[in-house]
C-alpha positions in Angstrom: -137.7 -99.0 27.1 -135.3 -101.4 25.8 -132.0 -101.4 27.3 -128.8 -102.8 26.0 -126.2 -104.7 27.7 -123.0 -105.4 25.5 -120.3 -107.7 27.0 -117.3 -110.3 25.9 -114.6 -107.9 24.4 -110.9 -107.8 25.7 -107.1 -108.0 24.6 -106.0 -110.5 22.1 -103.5 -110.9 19.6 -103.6 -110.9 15.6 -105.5 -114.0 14.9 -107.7 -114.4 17.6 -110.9 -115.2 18.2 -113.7 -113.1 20.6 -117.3 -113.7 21.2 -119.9 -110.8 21.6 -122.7 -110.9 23.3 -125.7 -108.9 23.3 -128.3 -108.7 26.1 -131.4 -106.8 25.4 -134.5 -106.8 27.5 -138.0 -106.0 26.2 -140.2 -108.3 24.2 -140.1 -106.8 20.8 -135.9 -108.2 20.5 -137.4 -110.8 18.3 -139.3 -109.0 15.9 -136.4 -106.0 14.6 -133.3 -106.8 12.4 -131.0 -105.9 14.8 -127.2 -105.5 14.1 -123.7 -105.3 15.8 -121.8 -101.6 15.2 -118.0 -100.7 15.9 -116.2 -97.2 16.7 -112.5 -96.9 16.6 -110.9 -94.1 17.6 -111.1 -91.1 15.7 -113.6 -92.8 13.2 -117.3 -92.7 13.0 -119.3 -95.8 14.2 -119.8 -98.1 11.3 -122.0 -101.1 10.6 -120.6 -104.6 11.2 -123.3 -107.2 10.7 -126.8 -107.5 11.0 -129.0 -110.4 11.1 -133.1 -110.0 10.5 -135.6 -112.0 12.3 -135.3 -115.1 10.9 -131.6 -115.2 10.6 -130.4 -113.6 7.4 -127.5 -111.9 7.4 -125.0 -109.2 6.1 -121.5 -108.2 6.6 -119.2 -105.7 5.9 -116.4 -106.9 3.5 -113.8 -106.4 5.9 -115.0 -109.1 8.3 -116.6 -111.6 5.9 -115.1 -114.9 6.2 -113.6 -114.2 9.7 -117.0 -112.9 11.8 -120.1 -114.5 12.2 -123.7 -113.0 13.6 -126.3 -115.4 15.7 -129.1 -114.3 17.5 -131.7 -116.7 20.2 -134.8 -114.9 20.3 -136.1 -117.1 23.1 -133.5 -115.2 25.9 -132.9 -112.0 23.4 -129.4 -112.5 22.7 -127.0 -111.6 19.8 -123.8 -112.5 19.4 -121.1 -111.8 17.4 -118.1 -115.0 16.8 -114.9 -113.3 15.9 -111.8 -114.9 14.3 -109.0 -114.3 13.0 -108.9 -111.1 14.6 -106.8 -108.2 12.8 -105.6 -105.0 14.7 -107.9 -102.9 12.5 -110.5 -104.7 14.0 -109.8 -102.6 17.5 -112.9 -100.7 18.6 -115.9 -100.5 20.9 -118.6 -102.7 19.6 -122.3 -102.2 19.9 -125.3 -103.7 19.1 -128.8 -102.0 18.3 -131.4 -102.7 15.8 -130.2 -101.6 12.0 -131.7 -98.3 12.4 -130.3 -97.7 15.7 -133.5 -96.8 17.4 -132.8 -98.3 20.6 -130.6 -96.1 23.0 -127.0 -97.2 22.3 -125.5 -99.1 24.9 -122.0 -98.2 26.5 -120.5 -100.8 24.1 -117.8 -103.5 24.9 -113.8 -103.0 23.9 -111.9 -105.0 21.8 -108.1 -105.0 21.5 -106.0 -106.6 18.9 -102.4 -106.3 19.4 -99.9 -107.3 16.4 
């Protein structure tokens, strides 16, 4: 079963920048689009960004420009580079494929004060 390990949020002000990281073991990482996920409080989890298996990507208007979506097949990492950080950007973030079939992870906090 694949298992998902999401790490590299924290506290940060307006206009900073974070970097996600995914870590999921099991060989099929490679083959699915997987994607990165946010909940704030209150609010239902919402799509981020995805990124298929060889490398195209999507974003949600609300982070275009500022966030950016990699992925290295060869260790089975995803990563998410975030800049320019807005407080409305506050909420776990979790990775999965883009239909969520994988059991969802306990998901890494980010803060952004103003």
């Amino acid at each position: 079963q694949v298992q998902l390990v999401e790490s590299g949020g924290g506290l940060v002000q307006a206009g900073g920048s974070l970097r996600l990281s995914c870590a999921a073991s099991g060989s099929i990482f490679s083959r699915d689009t997987m994607a990165w996920y946010r909940q704030a409080p209150g609010k239902q989890r919402e799509l981020v960004a995805s990124i298929g298996r060889y490398g195209i990507t999507y974003y949600v208007d609300s982070v275009k420009g500022r966030f950016t979506i990699s992925r290295d097949n060869a260790v089975n990492r995803m990563y998410l580079q975030m800049t320019g950080l807005k407080p409305e950007d506050t909420a776990v973030y979790y990775c999965n494929t883009f239909t969520g079939n994988y059991a969802w992870g306990q998901g890494t906090q980010v803060t952004v004060s103003s």
